[in-house]
C-alpha positions in Angstrom: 29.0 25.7 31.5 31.3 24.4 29.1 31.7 25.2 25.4 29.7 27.5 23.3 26.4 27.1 23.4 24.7 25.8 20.1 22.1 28.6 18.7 19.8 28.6 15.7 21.2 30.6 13.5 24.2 28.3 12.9 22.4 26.1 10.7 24.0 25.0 7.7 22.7 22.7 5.1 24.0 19.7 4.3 25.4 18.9 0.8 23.1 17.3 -1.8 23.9 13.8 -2.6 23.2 10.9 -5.5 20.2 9.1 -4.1 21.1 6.3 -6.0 24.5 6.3 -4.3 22.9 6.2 -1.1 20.3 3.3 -2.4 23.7 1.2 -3.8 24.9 1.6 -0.1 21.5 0.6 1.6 20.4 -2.4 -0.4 23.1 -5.0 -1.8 20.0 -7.0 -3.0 18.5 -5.0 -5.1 19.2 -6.7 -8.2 16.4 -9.3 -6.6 13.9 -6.4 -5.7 14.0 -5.3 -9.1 13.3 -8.7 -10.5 10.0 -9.3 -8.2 8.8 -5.9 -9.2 9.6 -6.3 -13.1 7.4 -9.0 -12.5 4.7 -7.3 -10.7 5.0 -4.2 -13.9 4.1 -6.7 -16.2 1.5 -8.1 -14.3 -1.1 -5.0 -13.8 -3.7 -7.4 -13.0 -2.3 -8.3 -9.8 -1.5 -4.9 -8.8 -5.3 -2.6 -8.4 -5.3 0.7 -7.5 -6.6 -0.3 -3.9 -8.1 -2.8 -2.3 -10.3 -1.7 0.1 -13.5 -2.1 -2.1 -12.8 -5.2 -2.7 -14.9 -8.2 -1.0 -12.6 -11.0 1.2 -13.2 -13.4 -1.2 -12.2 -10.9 -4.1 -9.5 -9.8 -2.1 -8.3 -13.8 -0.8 -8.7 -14.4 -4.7 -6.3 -11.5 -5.5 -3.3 -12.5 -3.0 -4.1 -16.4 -3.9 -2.8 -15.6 -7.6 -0.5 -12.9 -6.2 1.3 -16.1 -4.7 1.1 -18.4 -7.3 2.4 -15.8 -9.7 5.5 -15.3 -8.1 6.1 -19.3 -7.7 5.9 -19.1 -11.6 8.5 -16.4 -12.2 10.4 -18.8 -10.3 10.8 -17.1 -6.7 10.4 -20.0 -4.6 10.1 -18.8 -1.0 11.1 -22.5 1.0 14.0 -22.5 -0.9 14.9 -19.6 0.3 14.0 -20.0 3.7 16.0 -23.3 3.8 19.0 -22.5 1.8 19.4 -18.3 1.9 17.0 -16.7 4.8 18.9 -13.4 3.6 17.1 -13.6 0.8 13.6 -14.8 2.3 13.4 -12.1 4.9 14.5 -10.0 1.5 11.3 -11.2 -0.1 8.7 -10.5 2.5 10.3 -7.0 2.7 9.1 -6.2 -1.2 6.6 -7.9 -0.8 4.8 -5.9 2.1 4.7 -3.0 -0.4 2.7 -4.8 -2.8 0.2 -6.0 -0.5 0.7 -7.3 3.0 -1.9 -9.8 2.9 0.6 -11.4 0.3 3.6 -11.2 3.1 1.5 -12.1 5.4 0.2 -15.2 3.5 3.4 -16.1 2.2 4.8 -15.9 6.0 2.3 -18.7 7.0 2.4 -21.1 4.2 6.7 -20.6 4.0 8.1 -19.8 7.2 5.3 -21.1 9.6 3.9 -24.1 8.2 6.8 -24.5 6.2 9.1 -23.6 8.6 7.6 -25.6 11.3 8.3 -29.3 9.4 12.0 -28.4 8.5 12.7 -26.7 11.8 10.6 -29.6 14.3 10.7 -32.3 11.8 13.2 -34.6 11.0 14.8 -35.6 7.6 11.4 -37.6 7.0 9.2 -35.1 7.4 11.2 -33.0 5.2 11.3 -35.8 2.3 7.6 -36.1 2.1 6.5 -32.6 2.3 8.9 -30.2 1.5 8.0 -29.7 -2.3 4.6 -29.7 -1.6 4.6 -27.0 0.2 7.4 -25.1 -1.5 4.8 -25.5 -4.7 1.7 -24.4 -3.1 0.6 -28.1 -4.0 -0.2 -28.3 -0.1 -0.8 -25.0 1.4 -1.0 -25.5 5.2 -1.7 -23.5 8.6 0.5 -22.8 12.0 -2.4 -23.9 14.3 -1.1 -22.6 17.4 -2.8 -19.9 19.2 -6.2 -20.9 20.8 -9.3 -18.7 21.8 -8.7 -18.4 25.6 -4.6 -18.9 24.7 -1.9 -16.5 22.5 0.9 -15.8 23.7 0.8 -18.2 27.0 1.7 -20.9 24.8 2.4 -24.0 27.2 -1.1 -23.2 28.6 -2.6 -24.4 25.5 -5.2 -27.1 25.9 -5.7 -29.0 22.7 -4.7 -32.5 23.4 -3.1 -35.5 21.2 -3.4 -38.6 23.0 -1.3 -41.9 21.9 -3.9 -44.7 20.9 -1.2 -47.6 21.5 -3.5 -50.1 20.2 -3.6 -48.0 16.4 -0.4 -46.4 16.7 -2.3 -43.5 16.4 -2.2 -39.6 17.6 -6.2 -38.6 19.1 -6.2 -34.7 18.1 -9.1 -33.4 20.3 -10.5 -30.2 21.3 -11.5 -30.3 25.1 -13.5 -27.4 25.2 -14.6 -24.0 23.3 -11.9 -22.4 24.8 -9.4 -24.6 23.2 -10.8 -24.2 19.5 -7.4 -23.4 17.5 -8.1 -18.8 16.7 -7.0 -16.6 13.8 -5.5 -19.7 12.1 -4.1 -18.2 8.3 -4.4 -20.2 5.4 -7.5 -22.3 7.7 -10.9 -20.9 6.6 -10.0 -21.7 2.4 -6.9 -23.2 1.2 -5.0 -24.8 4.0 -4.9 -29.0 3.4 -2.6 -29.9 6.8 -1.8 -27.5 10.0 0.7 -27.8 11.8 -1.2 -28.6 15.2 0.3 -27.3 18.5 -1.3 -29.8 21.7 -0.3 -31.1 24.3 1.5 -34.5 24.0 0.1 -37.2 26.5 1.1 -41.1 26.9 -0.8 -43.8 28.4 0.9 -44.7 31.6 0.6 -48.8 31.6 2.3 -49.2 34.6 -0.5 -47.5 36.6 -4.2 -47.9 36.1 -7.1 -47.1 38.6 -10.5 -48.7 38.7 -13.3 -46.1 38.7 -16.8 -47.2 38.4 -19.0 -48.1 35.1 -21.4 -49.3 34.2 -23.0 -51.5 36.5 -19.0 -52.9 37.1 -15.2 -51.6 37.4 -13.1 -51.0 34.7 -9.8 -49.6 34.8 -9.0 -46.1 33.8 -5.1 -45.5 32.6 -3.3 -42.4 33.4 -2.2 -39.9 30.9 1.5 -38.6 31.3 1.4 -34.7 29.9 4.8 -34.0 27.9 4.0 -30.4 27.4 2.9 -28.9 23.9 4.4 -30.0 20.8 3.4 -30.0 17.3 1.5 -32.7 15.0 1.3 -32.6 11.2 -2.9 -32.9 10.7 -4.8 -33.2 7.7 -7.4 -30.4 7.3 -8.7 -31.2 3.8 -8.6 -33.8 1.1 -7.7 -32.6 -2.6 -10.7 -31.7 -3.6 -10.8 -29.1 -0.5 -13.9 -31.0 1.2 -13.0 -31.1 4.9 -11.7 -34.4 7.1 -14.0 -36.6 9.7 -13.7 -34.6 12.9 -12.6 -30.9 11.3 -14.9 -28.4 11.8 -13.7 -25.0 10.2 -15.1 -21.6 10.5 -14.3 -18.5 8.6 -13.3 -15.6 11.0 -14.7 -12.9 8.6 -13.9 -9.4 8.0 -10.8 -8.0 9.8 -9.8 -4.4 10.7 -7.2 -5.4 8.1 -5.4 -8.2 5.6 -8.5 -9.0 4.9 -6.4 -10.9 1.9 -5.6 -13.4 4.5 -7.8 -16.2 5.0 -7.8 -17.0 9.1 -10.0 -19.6 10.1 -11.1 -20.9 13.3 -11.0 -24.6 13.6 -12.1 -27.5 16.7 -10.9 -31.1 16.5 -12.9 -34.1 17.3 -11.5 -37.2 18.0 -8.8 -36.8 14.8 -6.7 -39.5 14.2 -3.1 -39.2 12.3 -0.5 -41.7 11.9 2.1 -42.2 15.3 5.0 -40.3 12.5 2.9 -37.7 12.5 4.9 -36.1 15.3 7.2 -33.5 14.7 9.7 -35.1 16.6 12.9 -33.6 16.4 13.6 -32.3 19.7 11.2 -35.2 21.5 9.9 -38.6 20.1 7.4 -41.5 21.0 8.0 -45.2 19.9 5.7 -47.8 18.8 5.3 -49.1 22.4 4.5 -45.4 23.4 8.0 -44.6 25.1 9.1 -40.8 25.4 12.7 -39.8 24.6 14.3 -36.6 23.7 17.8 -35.1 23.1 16.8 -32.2 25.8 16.6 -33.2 29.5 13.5 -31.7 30.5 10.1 -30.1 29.3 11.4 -26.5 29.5 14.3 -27.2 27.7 12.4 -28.9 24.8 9.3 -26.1 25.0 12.2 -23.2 25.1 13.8 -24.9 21.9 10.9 -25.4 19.8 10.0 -21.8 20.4 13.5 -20.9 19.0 12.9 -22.0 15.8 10.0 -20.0 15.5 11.4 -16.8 16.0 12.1 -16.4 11.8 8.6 -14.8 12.5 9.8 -12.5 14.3 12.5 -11.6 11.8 9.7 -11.4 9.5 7.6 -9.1 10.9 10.6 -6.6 11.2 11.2 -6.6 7.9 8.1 -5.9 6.5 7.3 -3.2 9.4 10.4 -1.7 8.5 9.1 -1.7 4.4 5.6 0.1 5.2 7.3 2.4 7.0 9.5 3.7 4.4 7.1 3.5 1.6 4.7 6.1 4.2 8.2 8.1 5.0 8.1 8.1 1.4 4.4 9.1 0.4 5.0 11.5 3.3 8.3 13.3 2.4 7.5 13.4 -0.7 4.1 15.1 -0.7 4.8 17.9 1.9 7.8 18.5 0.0 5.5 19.9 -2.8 2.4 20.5 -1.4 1.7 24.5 -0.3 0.3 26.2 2.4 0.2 29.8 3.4 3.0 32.0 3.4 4.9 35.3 3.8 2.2 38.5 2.9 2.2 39.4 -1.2 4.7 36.1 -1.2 4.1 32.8 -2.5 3.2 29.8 -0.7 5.6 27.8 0.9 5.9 23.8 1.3 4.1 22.3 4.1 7.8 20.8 5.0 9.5 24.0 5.2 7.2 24.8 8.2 8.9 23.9 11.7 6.3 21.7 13.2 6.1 19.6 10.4 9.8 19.1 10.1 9.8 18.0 13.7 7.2 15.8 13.1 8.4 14.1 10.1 12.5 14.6 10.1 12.8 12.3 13.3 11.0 10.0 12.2 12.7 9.3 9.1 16.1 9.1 11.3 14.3 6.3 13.5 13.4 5.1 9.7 17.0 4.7 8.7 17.7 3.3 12.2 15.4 0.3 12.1 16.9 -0.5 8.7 20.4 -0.8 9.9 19.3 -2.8 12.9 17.1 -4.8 10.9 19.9 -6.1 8.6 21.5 -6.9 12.2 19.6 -9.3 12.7 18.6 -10.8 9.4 22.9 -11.0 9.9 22.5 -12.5 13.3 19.9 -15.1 12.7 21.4 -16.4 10.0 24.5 -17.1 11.4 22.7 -18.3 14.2 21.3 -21.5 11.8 24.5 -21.9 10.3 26.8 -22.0 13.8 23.9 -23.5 16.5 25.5 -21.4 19.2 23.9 -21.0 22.0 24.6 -18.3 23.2 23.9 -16.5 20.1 20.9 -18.3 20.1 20.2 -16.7 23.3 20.9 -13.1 21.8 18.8 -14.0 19.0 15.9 -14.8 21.0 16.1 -11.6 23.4 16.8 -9.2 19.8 14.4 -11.1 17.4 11.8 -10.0 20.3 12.5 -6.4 21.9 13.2 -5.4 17.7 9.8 -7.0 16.6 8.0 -4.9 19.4 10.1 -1.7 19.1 9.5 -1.7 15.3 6.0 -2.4 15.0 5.2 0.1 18.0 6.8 2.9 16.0 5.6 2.0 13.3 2.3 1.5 13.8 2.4 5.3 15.1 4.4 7.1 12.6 1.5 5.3 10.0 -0.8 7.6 11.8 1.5 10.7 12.2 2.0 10.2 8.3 -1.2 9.8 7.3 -1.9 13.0 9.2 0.7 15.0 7.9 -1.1 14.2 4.3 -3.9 15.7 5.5 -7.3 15.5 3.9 -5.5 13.6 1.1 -4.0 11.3 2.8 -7.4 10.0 4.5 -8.0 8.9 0.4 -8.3 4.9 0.0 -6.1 5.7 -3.0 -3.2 6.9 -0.8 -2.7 3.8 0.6 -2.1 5.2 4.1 -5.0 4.1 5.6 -4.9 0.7 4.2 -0.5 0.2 5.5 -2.3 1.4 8.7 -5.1 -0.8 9.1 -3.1 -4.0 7.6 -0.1 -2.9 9.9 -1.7 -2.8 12.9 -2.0 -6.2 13.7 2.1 -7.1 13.6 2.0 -5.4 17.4 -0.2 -8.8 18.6 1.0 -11.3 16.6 4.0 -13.8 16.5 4.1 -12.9 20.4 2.3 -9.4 21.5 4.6 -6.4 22.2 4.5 -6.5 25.7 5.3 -10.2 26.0 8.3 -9.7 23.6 9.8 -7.0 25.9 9.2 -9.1 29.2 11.1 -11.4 27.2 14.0 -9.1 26.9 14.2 -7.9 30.5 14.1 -11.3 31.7 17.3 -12.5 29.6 19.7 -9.2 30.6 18.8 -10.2 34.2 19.3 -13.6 34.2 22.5 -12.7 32.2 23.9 -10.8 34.9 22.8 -12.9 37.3 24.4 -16.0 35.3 28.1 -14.3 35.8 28.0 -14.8 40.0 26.4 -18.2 40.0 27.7 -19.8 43.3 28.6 -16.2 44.4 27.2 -14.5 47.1 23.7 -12.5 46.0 25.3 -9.4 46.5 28.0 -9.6 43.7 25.9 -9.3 41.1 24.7 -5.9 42.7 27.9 -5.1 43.7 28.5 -6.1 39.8 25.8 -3.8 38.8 26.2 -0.8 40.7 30.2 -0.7 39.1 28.9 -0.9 35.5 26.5 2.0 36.3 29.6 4.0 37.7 31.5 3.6 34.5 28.9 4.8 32.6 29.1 8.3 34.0 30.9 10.9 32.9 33.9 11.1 33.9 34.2 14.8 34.3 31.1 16.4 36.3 31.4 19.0 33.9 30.2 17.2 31.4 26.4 17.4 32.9 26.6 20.9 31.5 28.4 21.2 28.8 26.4 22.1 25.3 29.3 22.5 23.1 27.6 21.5 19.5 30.8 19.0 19.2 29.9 17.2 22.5 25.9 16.9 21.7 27.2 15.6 18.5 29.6 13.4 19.6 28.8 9.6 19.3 31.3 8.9 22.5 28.7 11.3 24.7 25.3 9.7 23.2 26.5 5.7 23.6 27.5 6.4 26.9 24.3 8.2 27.8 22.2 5.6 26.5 24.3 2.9 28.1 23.6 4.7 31.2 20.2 4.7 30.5 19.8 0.6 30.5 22.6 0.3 33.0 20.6 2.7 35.6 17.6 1.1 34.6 19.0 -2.6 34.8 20.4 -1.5 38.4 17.4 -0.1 39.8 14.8 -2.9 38.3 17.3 -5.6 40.0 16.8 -4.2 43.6 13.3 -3.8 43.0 12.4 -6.9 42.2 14.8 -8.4 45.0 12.6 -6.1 47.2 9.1 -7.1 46.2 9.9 -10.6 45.6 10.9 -11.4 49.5 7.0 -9.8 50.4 5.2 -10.9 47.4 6.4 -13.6 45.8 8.4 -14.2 41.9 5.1 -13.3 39.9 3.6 -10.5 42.1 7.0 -8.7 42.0 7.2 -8.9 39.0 4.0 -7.9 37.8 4.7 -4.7 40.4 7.7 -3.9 38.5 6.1 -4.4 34.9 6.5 -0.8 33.8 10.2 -0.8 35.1 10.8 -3.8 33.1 9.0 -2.3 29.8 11.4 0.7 30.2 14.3 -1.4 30.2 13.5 -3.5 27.4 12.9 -0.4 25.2 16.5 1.5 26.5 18.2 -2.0 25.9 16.6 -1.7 22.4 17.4 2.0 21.6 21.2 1.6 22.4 21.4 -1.5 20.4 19.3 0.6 17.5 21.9 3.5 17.7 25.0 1.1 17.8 23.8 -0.5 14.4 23.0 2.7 12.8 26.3 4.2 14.1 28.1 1.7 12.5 26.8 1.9 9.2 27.8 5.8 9.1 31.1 4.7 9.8 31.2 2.0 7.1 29.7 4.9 4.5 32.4 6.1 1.8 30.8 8.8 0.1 31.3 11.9 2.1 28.3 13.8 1.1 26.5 10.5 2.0 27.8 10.0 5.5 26.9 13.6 6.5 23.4 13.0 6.1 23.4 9.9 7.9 25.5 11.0 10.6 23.3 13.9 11.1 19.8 11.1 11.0 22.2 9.2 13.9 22.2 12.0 16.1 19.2 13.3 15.8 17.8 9.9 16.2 20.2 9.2 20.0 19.3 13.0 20.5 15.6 12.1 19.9 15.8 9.0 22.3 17.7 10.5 25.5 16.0 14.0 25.1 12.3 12.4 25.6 13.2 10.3 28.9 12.8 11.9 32.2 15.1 9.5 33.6 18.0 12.0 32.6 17.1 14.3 33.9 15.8 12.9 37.2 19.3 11.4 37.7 21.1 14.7 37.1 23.1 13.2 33.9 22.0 16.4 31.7 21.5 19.6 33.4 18.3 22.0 32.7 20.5 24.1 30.0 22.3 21.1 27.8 18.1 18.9 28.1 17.9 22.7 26.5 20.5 22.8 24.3 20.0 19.7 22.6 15.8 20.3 22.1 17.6 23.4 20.1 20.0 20.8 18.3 16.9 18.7 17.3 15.4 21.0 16.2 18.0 22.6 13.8 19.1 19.2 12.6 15.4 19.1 10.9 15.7 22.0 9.4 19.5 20.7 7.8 17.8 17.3 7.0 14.9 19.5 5.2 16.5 20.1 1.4 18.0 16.4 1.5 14.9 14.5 3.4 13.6 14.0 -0.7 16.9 11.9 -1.7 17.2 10.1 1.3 13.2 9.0 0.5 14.3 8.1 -2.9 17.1 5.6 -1.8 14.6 3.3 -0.5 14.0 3.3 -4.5 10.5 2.2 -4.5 9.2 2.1 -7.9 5.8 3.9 -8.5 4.0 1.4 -9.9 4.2 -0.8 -6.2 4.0 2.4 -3.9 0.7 3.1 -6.3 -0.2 6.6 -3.7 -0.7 9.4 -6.0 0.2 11.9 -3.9 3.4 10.1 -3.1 4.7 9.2 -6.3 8.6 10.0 -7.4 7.3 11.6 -11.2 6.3 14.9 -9.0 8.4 17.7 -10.2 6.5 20.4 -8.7 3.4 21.5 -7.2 1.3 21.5 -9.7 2.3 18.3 -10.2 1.6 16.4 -7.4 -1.6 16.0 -8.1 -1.7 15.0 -11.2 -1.8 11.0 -11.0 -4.2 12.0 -8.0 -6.7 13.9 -10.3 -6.8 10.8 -13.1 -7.5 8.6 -10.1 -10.2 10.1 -9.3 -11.9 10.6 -13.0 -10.9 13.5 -14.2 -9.5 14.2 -17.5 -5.7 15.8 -17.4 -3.8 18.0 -19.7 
């Protein structure tokens, strides 16, 4: 053994800091966040207590002015999506505070409807919709996903036929299984959707006679282009529907019951031939395909790219709900007592251990997913400025494992919050249960979790595969089994050492999480070369699914750690950067500790696995008397966190209940 080892009683706390330092640090748009919720103070109407007594028509109603309010204080989210997404993603962000219904909303009409005719359309398209939509003159739907198909989009079955005698599209629903699902905006305001089908031409140079009636006529083949999308017409202005739209209301949800998703079956719908969203594929009058992309994967794999702004999305509201329950959280078992020393006073509920090592790592991963979330707001928009593609590559693979890795944790630490509230925290009023129930959802939509991370996998092993094309298959083993060696540590010794200085060093936990998706990388590769000579591609894979799940999520964690690392390093107040620095380490600390796969591969030895549950540990209970001001630089005003328990006026224990107490009725001294 190397080094001292760390023990308990060497805790020291960390110094107290500004909050609002910290929040100038965090957030160099706040001056925009403060604007949308001056906006929202002023406007108490749009801002109740709770929601979850309301109908889904009261509750629709609510979100439907919570939208056009903010297009009258002049926060026009197209624009924003075309011209700044910084500032869109931004948006969505405050916005999922205030009622994520309205994000979600919002999210379909701007960057999914909205985002659909910019990003497939062409110049055209753009001309004769674009203010609509920004306006909410023409609210619209994203009609992709399909009863019997979600995330298997180029399986979907809804069909748009060319009629080259009208120079019309044929929108048509085969079959019940193909009835467009969950479509937002559908079941009350949308006017158009944005129709994903599958594009089929006549074929004129072959026809086949079949028999009729009572003669032969000839039947002409359909040639299948794969899916692409088609402007529709849902409603006329006075909101009646079309010939040949039948909508239905998919009811009460476990959540965002604000959001109006509709389910919706075409029959024989006709739309103009310009209709098309044709920007990365196009049909002339005489019914003649040409695109820019050379062949149906490469057109399906693009117009999938510009849809991962969803993605973004999703993070960055996940990301907000989980600091406003960090916040609601910190901030309530910070005051609120429970037992104590005998002939002593009460103490906190977050002074006890168990809750600290409930809560205090999950406000590091907190911090974590903020840093790499503003990684990739970074990264996508540079990717639609520059068009590279291989960052549009990177894009794809971190847009996905991020959306999956945030919501997952999310979606826990809702629950682990909400518990930690206890009793109170199961009130309406608290707004847990409601961030959980509305939350939930974000793991299955815009691509479910475990798709996403399948997605991940597959890219970081057909990028090392990529760099020994034309080599023998070996290399890239060969390749492989190298980058796992340098990931070691160089010095054996290293296994064992628990020197607080080594534990803490960032050198020691990027190379150990490396390791992690290097070993895991390594080992999935031969496994799948195994399988796949006995089984076959699919069966091999779907043998290996697990394997490929861990690696997407150790790919994820390292890229998490590298963001967050970097931001501690950028920090220039001092008192500032200690507290993050210690959030960083617990966070890698938190991630390599809870894998087996260390310890299996003998790359931390029985004593340092023990060693650093000891440092976790005592990092919680450092993070303790500052885990308040690093709550209150998310700087979430009361009046849009609206949890009693939560809210930042508390100055004690008796006072923390205070707002809850007038909530409920009573009247307060």
């Amino acid at each position: 053994m190397t080094g001292k080892p760390y023990r308990q009683n060497s805790i020291r706390s960390l110094p107290t800091f500004d909050s609002h330092v910290l929040e100038t640090y965090l957030d160099d748009q706040r001056e925009l966040k403060n604007k949308v919720y001056s906006m929202f103070r002023g406007r108490p109407d749009l801002l109740p207590e709770t929601v979850e007594g309301l109908s889904k028509e009261e509750h629709r109603s609510l979100v439907r002015r919570q939208l056009i309010a903010l297009l009258e204080a002049g926060f026009n989210p197209l624009d924003f999506f075309s011209h700044d997404v910084r500032k869109y993603f931004y948006l969505g962000e405050c916005l999922a505070l205030v009622d994520l219904s309205l994000t979600v909303k919002s999210g379909v009409q701007y960057s999914l409807w909205g985002g659909s005719v910019v990003n497939l359309g062409t110049e055209m398209h753009r001309k004769k919709y674009f203010d609509d939509i920004a306006s909410f003159r023409l609210p619209g739907c994203f009609a992709m996903t399909e009863l019997k198909h979600g995330s298997n989009v180029a399986a979907l079955q809804t069909e748009a036929v060319l009629d080259l005698m009208t120079d019309e599209w044929v929108i048509h629903t085969p079959d019940d299984g193909a009835i467009k699902w969950w479509i937002g905006n559908a079941a009350d305001d949308g006017r158009a959707a944005s129709v994903f089908a599958r594009l089929k031409i006549p074929d004129t140079s072959s026809t086949h006679p079949v028999p009729g009636s009572g003669h032969l006529r000839p039947q002409v083949q359909l040639i299948d282009h794969g899916v692409h999308a088609f402007i529709v017409p849902l409603r006329d202005a006075s909101g009646s529907l079309l010939p040949g739209i039948e909508i239905k209301d998919c009811g009460y949800k476990v959540g965002l019951n604000g959001v109006d998703n509709g389910a919706v079956r075409f029959t024989h719908v006709r739309v103009p031939r310009t209709n098309l969203l044709d920007r990365f594929g196009t049909v002339d009058k005489g019914g003649c395909y040409s695109s820019p992309l050379t062949s149906q994967a490469r057109r399906f794999a693009a117009t999938l790219g510009e849809l991962t702004g969803g993605r973004v999305g999703l993070c960055c509201s996940s990301v907000s709900l989980l600091k406003g329950a960090m916040t609601i959280a910190i901030r309530y078992t910070s005051h609120r007592e429970q037992f104590g020393p005998p002939d002593s006073p009460e103490i906190a509920v977050l002074d006890y251990q168990s809750s600290q090592t409930k809560l205090i790592p999950m406000l590091a991963s907190c911090y974590a997913l903020h840093f790499s979330k503003n990684f990739l707001v970074k990264q996508y928009s540079e990717m639609k400025k520059t068009r590279d593609p291989h960052l549009v590559e990177e894009v794809h693979a971190l847009s996905a494992g991020l959306k999956a890795y945030v919501t997952h944790f999310t979606a826990n630490a809702l629950s682990v919050c909400r518990e930690s509230c206890g009793g109170h925290g199961y009130a309406a009023v608290n707004r847990l249960g409601m961030m959980r129930s509305d939350h939930d959802i974000f793991q299955t939509f815009e691509g479910d979790n475990t798709v996403l991370l399948q997605q991940v996998s597959a890219l970081l092993l057909k990028q090392y595969k990529s760099q020994f094309k034309g080599a023998p298959l070996t290399s890239s083993y060969r390749f492989l089994g190298q980058l796992l060696a340098s990931s070691l540590p160089s010095n054996p010794l290293v296994t064992y050492d628990t020197d607080i200085r080594h534990l803490r060093d960032p050198v020691f936990l990027t190379s150990a999480l490396e390791y992690r998706t290097a070993r895991t990388l390594f080992t999935l590769s031969l496994r799948l070369r195994k399988h796949r000579a006995k089984l076959g591609a699919f069966h091999a894979w779907n043998q290996c699914l697990n394997h490929t799940l861990n690696l997407a999520n150790a790919y994820i964690e390292s890229v998490v750690y590298k963001c967050f690392l970097k931001a501690v390093e950028e920090c220039l107040d001092p008192d500032c950067r200690r507290s993050l620095k210690a959030l960083s380490d617990l966070y890698a600390l938190r991630c390599i500790e809870s894998d087996m796969l260390f310890r299996n591969e003998d790359y931390i030895a029985p004593a340092k696995a023990k060693a650093m549950q000891r440092l976790m540990v005592d990092l919680c209970s450092e993070l303790r008397g500052v885990a308040p001001a690093l709550v209150d630089a998310f700087a979430i005003p009361d009046h849009i966190l609206r949890a009693p328990i939560g809210l930042s006026n508390s100055t004690g224990a008796s006072d923390v209940y205070k707002e809850y107490l007038l909530a409920a009725g009573f009247d307060v001294v």
